[in-house]
SEKEDREN-355508 format. One record per residue (C-alpha): chain; residue number from 1; x, y, z; residue in one letter. Coordinates in pm, 1 decimal, always signed. Example, Ala and Ser with C-alpha at 12.3 -4.5 7.8 and 13.67 -1.06 7.14 Angstrom:
<sites>
SITE unit pos        X        Y        Z code
SITE    A   1  +1230.0   -450.0   +780.0    a
SITE    A   2  +1367.0   -106.0   +714.0    s
</sites>
This chain:
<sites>
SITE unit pos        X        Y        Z code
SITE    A   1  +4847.7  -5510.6 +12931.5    x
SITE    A   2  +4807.7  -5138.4 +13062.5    x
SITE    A   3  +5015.2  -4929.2 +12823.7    x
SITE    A   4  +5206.5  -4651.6 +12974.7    x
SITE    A   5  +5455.9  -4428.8 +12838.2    x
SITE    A   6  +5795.1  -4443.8 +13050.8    x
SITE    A   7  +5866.8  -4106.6 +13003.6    x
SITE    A   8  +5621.1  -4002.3 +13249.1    x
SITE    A   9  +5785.3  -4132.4 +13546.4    x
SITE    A  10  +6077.6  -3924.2 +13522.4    x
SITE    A  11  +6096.8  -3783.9 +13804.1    x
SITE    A  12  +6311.9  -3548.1 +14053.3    x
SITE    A  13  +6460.4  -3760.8 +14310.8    x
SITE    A  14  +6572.9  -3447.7 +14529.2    x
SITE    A  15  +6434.2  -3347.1 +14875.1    x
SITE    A  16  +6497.8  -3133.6 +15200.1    x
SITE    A  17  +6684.4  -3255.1 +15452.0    x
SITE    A  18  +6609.8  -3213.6 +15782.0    x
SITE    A  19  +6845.3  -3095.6 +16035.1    x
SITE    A  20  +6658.1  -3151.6 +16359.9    x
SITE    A  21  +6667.8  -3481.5 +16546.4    x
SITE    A  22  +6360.0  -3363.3 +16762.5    x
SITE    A  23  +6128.7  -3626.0 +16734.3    x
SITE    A  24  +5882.0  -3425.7 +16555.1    x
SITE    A  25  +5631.1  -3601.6 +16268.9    x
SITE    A  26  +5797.4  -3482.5 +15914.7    x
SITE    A  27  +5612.0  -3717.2 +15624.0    x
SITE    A  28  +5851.6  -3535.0 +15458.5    x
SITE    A  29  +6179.3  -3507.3 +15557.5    x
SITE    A  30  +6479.2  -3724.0 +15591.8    x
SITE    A  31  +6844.6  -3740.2 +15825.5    x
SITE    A  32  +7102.4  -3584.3 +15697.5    x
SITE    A  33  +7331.3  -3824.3 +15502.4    x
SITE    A  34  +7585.2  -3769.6 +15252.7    x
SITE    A  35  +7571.4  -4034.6 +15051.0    x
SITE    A  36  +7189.7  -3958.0 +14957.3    x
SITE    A  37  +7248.7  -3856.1 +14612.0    x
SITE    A  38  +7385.1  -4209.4 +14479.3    x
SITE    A  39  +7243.1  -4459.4 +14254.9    x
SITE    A  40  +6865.5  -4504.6 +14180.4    x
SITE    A  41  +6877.4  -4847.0 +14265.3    x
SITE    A  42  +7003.2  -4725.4 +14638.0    x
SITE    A  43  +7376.8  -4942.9 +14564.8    x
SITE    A  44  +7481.8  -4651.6 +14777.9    x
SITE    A  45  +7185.4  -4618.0 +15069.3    x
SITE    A  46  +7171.8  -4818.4 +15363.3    x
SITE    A  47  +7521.3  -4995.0 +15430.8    x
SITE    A  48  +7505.8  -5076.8 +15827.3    x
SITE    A  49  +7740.6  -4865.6 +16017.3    x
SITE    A  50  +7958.6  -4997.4 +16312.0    x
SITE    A  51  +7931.9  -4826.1 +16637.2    x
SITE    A  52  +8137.6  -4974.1 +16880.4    x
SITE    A  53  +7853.5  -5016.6 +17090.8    x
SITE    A  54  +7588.1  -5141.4 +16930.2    x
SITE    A  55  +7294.8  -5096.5 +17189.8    x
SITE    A  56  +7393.4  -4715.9 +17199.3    x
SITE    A  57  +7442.0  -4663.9 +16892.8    x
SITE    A  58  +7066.4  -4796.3 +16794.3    x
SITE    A  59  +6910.1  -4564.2 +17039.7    x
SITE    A  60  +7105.8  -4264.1 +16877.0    x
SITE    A  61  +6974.9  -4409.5 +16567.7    x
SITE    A  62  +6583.5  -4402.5 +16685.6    x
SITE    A  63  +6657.2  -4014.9 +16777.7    x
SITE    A  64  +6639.7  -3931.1 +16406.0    x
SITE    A  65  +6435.0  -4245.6 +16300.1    x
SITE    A  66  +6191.2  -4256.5 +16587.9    x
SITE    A  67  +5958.0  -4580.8 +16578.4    x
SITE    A  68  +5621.6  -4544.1 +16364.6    x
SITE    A  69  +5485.1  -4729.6 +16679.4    x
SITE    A  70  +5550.8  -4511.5 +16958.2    x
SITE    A  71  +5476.5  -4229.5 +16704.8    x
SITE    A  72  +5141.0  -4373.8 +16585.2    x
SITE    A  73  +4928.0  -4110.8 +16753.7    x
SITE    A  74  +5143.8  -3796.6 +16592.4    x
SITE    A  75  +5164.7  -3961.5 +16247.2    x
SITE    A  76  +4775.6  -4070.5 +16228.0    x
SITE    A  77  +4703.4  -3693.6 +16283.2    x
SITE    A  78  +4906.0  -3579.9 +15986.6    x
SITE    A  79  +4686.7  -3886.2 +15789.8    x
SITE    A  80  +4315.4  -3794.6 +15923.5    x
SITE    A  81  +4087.6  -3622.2 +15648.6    x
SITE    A  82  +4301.5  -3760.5 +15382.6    x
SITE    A  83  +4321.4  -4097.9 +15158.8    x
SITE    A  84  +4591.2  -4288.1 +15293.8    x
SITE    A  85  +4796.0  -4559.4 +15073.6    x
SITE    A  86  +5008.9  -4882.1 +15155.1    x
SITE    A  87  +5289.5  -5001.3 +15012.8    x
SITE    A  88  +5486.0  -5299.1 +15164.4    x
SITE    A  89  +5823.5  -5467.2 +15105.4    x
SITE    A  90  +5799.7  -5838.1 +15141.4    x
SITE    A  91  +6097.6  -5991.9 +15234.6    x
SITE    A  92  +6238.9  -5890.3 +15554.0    x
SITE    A  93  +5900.2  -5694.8 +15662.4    x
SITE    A  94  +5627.8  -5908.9 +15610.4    x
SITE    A  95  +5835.8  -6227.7 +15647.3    x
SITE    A  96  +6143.1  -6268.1 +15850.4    x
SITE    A  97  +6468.0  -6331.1 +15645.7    x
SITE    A  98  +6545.0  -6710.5 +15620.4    x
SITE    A  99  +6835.0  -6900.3 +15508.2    x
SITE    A 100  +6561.1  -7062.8 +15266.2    x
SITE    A 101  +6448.9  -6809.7 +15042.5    x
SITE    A 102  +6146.9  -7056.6 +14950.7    x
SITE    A 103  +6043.1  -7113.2 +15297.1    x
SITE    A 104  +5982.2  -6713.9 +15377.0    x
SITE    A 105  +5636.9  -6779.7 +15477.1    x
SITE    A 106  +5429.5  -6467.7 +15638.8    x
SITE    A 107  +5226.3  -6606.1 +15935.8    x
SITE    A 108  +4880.2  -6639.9 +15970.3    x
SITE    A 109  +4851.0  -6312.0 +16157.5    x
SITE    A 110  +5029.5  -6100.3 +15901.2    x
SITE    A 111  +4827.7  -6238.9 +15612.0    x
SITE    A 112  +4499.4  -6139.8 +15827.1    x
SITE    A 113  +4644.7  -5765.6 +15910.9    x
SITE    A 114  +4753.4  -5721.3 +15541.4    x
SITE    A 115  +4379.6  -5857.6 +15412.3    x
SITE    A 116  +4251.2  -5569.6 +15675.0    x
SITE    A 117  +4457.7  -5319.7 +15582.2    x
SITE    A 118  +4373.9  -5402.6 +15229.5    x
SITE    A 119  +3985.6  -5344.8 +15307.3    x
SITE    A 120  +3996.8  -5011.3 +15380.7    x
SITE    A 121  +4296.5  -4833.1 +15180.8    x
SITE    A 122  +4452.0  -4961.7 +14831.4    x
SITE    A 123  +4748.3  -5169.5 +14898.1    x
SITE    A 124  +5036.6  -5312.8 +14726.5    x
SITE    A 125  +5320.0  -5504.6 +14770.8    x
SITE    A 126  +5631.6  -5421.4 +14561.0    x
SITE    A 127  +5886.8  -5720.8 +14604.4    x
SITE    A 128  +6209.5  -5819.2 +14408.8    x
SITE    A 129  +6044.1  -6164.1 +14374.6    x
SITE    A 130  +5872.0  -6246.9 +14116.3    x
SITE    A 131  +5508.3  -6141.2 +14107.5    x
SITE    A 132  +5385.4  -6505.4 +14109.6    x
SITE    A 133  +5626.0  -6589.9 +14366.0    x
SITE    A 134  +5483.9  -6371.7 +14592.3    x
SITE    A 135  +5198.1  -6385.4 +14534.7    x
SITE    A 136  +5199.0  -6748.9 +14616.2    x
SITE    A 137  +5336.6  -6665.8 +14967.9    x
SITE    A 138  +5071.2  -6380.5 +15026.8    x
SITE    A 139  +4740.7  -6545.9 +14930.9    x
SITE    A 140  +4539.7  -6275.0 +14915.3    x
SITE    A 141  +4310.0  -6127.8 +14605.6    x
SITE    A 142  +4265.7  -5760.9 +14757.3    x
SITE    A 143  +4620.3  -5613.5 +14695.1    x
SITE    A 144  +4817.8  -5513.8 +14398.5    x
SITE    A 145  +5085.5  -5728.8 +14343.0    x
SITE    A 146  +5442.0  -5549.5 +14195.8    x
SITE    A 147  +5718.3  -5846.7 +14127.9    x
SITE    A 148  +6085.7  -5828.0 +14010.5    x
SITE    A 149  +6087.1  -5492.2 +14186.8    x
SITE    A 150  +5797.3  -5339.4 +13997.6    x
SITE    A 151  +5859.2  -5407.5 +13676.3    x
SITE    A 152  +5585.2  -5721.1 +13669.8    x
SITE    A 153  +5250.8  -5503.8 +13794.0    x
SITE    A 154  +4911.3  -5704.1 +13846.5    x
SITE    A 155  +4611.9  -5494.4 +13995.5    x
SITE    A 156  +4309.8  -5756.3 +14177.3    x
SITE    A 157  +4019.8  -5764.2 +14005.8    x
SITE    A 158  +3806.0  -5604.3 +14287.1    x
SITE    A 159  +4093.4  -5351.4 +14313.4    x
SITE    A 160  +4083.2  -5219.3 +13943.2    x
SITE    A 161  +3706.8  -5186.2 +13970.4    x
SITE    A 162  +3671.6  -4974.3 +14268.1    x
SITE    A 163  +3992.4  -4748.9 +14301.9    x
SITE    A 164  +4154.2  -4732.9 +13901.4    x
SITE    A 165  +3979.8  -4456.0 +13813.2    x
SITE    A 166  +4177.2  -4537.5 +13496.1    x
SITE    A 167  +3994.1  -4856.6 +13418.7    x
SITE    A 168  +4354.7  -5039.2 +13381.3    x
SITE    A 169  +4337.2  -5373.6 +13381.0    x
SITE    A 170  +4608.0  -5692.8 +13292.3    x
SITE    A 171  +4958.4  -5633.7 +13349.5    x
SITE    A 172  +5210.8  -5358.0 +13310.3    x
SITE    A 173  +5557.9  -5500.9 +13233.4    x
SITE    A 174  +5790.0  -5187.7 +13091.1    x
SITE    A 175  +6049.0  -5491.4 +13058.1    x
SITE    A 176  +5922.1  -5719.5 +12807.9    x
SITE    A 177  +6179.6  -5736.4 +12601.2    x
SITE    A 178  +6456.5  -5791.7 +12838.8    x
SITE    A 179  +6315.4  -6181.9 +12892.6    x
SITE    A 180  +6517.1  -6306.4 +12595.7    x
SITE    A 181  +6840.2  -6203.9 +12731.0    x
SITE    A 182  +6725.8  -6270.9 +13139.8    x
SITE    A 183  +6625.3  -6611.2 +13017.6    x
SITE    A 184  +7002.9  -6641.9 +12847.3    x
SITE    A 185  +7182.3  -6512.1 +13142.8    x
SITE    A 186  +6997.2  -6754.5 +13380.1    x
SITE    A 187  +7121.3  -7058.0 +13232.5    x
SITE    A 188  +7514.2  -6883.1 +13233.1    x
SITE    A 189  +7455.9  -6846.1 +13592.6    x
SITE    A 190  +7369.1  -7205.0 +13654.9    x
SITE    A 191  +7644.5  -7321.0 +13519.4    x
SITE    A 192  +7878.8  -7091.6 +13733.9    x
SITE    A 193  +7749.8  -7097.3 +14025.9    x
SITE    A 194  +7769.4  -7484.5 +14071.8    x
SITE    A 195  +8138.1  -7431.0 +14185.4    x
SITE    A 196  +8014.3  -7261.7 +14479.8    x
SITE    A 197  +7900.6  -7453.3 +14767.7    x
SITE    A 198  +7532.9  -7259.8 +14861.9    x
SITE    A 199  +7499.1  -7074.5 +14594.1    x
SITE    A 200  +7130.1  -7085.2 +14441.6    x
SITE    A 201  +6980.1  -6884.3 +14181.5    x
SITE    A 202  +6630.1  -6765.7 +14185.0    x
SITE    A 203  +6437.1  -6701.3 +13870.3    x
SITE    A 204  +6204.8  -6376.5 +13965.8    x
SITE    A 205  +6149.3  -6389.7 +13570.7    x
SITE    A 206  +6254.1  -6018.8 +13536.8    x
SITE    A 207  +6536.8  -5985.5 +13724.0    x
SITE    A 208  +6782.0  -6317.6 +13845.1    x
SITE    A 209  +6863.9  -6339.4 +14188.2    x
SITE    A 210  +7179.6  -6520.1 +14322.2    x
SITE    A 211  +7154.5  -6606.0 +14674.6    x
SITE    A 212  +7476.6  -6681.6 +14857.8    x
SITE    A 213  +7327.5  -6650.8 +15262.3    x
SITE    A 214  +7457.3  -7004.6 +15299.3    x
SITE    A 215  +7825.3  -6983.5 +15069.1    x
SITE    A 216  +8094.1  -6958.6 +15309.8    x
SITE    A 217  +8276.2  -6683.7 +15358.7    x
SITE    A 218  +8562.7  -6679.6 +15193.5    x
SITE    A 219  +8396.2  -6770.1 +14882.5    x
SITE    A 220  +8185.1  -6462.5 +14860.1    x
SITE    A 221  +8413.2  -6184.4 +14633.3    x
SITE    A 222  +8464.4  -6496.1 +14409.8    x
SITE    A 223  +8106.8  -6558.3 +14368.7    x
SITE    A 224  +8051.0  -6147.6 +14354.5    x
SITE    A 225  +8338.0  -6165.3 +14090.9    x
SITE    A 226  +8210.8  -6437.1 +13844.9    x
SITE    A 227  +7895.4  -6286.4 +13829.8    x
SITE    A 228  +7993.1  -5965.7 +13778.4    x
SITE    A 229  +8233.1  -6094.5 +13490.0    x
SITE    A 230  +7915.8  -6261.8 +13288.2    x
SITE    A 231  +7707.8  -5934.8 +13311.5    x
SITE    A 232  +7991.1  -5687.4 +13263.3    x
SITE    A 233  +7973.4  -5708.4 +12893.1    x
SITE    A 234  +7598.8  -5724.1 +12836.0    x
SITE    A 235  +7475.5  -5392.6 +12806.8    x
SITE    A 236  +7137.7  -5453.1 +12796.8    x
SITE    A 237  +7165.3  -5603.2 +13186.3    x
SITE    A 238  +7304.9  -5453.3 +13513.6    x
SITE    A 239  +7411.0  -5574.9 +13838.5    x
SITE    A 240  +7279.0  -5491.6 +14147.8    x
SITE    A 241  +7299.3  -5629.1 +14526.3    x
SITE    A 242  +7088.6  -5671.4 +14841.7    x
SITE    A 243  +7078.6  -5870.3 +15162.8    x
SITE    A 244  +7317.8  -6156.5 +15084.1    x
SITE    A 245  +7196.2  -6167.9 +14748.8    x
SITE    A 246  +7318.7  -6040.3 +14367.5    x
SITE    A 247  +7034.8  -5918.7 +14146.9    x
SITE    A 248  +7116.1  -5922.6 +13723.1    x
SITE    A 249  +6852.0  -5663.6 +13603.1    x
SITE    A 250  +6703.7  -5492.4 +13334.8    x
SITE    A 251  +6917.4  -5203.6 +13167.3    x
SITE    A 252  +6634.7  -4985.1 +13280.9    x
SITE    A 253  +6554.9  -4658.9 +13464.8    x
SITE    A 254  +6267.6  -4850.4 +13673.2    x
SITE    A 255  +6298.6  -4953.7 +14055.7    x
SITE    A 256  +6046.4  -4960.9 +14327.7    x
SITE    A 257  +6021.1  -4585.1 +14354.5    x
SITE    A 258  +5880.9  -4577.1 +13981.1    x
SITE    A 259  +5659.0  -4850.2 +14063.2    x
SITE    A 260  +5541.1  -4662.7 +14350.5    x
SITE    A 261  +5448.8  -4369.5 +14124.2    x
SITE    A 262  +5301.0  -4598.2 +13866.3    x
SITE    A 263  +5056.6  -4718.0 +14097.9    x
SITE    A 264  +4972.5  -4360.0 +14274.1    x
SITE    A 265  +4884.7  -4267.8 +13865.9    x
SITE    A 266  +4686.5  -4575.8 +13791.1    x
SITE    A 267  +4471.5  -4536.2 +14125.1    x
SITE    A 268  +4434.5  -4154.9 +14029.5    x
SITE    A 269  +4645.1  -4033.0 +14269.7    x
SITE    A 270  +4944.8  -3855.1 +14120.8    x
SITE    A 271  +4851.3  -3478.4 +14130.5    x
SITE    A 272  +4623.3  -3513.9 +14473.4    x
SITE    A 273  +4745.6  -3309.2 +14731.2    x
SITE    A 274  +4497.2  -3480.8 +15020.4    x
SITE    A 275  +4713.1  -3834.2 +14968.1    x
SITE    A 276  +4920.3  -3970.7 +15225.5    x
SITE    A 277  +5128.1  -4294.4 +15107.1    x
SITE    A 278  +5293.9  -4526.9 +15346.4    x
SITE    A 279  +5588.7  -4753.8 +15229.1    x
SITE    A 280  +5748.0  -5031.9 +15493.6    x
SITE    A 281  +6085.4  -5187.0 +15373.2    x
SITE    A 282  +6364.2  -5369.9 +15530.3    x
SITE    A 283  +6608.7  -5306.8 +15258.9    x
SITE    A 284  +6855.1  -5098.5 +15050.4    x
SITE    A 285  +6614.0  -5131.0 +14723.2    x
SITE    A 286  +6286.9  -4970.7 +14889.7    x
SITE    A 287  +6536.3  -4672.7 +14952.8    x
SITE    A 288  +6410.3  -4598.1 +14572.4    x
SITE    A 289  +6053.7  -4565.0 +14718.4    x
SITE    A 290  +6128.8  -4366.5 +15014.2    x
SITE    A 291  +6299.4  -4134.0 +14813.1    x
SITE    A 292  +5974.7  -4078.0 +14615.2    x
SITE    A 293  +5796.5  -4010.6 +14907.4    x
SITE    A 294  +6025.7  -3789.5 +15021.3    x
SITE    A 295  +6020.2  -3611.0 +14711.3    x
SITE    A 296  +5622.6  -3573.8 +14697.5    x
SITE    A 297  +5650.1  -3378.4 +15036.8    x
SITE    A 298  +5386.7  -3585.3 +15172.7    x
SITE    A 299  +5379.3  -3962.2 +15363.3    x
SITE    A 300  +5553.0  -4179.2 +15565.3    x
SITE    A 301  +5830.5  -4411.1 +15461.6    x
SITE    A 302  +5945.3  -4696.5 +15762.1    x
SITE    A 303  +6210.5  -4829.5 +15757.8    x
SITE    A 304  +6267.5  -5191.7 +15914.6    x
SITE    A 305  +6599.3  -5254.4 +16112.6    x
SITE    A 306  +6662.9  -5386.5 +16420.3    x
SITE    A 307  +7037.0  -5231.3 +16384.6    x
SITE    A 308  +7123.6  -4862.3 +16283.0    x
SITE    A 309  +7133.2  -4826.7 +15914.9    x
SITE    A 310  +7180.6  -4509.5 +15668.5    x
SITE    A 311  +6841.1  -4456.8 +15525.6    x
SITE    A 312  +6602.5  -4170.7 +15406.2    x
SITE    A 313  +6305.1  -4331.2 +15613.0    x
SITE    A 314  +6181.2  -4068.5 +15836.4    x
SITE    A 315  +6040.4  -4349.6 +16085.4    x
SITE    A 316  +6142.2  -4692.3 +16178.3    x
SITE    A 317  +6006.2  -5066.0 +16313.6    x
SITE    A 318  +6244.3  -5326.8 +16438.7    x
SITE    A 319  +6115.9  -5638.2 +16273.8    x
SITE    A 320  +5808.6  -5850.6 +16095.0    x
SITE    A 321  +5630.7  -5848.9 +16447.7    x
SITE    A 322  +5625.9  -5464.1 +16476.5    x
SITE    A 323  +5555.1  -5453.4 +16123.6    x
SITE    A 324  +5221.3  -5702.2 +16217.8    x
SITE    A 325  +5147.2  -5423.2 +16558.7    x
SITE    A 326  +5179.0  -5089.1 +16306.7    x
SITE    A 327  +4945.1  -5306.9 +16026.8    x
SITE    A 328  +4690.2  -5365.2 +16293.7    x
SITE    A 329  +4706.6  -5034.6 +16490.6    x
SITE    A 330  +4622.2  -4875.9 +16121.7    x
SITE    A 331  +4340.6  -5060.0 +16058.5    x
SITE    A 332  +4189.7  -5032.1 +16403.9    x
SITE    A 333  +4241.4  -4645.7 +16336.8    x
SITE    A 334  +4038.5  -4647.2 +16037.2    x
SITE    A 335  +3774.6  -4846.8 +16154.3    x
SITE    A 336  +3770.4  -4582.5 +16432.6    x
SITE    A 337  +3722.5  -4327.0 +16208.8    x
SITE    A 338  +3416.5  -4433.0 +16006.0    x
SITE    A 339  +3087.3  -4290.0 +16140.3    x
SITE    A 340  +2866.5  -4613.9 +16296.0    x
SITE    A 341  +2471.3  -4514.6 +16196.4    x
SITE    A 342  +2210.7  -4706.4 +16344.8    x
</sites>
């Protein structure tokens, strides 16, 4: 297991905001919003607004989160000469979002772009699944793999041979000793959730997930209630929520943005001034990451909406498929960019 003491991913979460909606490439900077200074799990970040008219109010959106594909050339010149790293949500970006969480396969086409992507700049993919989970769906050797929202880390083989400088190898899990009482709160949740018609529970081993995309309606708050009743007096856990789903964490100061860091400091990458990290997410959790970034002064975080959304992501794609275009476009930029000899 790679050892690693905690206390060197605490981190300041502030950054600049920028007050300009001139389409302008900022790795940096972030729309003005409020509500920016909320939770670290981002329980505050991204709640859909409600224009009246939607259409509109998505274009006024892409003023101050243009799209990373129209803006390709501009960011890509902000990235040449330095060592550019990928970081990629799974759910939602690389997959679309089913009503079956097991059946959110990633196509053909994505696995290919990610495996290319992977060959030419270290790349990980920080889920809320668990790390075997999706693995499983990914199928691919070449990336780092970051389950139950980083807090289950696996670098490849190839991976910790030619970028940790470190020499890390096995697994970082900062969570260990939660299992016991995950394990305990899993089998409380079974037996409450069976009252609810679509309710399913997900074991991502370090954190629970309680889907409820297919309860009707009217049943939600009850569901939100019940569950939030069984981990209200556990200290040790927390409750958290995403897309249709309830997450029962880890009493822990880790999320995807400390993940992110953890992996920029086991590929050597922590104090460099010449990296430029990319991070695509679809939901509220990866605002943790983009925060990060935003806080480094330096990369790109993408957010992934087809509909306007609060966010710190400087840059946006609508869906999976522009996800697949960007993916490609970067790759065919890098292979553009190494010198051919004869």
């Amino acid at each position: 297991m790679i050892k690693r003491n905690l206390a060197k991913f605490n981190y300041q979460m502030g950054f600049q905001i920028s007050h300009s909606n001139k389409q302008k490439v900022k790795p940096f900077s972030a729309p003005k919003n409020d509500d920016n200074n909320g939770g670290t799990n981002g329980s505050d970040i991204g709640r859909l607004l409600s224009p009246p008219d939607v259409a509109a109010g998505y274009a006024s959106w892409l003023v101050k989160h243009p799209s990373a594909l129209n803006s390709f050339d501009s960011i890509m010149k902000v990235a040449k000469g330095k060592r550019v790293v990928v970081f990629l949500d799974y759910d939602g970006t690389l997959s679309p979002i089913v009503e079956d969480p097991d059946k959110a396969f990633m196509s053909a086409e994505m696995r290919s772009a990610v495996r290319e992507v992977a060959r030419y700049f270290p790349t990980s993919i920080i889920s809320g699944r668990s790390r075997d989970k999706v693995k499983e769906f990914v199928q691919l050797n070449n990336v780092y793999y970051a389950g139950s929202h980083g807090l289950d880390i696996m670098a490849p083989s190839k991976a910790v041979k030619s970028c940790d400088r470190k020499g890390n190898d096995g697994a970082f899990q900062p969570a260990k000793l939660f299992l016991p009482a995950i394990q305990e709160i899993s089998i409380e949740l079974e037996d409450i959730i069976r009252e609810i018609q679509g309710a399913r529970i997900e074991d991502n081993r370090f954190c629970i997930t309680v889907h409820y995309r297919q309860v009707p309606p009217e049943d939600h708050e009850i569901l939100k209630e019940k569950v939030k009743s069984l981990v209200e007096n556990r200290p040790e856990l927390c409750l958290t929520e995403g897309k249709m789903v309830l997450e029962v964490r880890p009493s822990i100061e880790w999320n995807k943005g400390h993940a992110l860091n953890y992996l920029l400091d086991t590929l050597g990458f922590s104090n460099a001034k010449d990296v430029v990290p990319f991070y695509i997410g679809d939901d509220r959790t990866d605002e943790d990451a983009f925060k990060v970034i935003a806080s480094r002064q330096q990369g790109f975080p993408i957010i992934v909406s087809s509909i306007p959304k609060e966010t710190i992501a400087r840059y946006s794609l609508r869906d999976p498929s522009e996800v697949l275009a960007f993916l490609l476009r970067l790759a065919k930029w890098r292979k553009s960019e190494i010198p051919f000899f004869k």
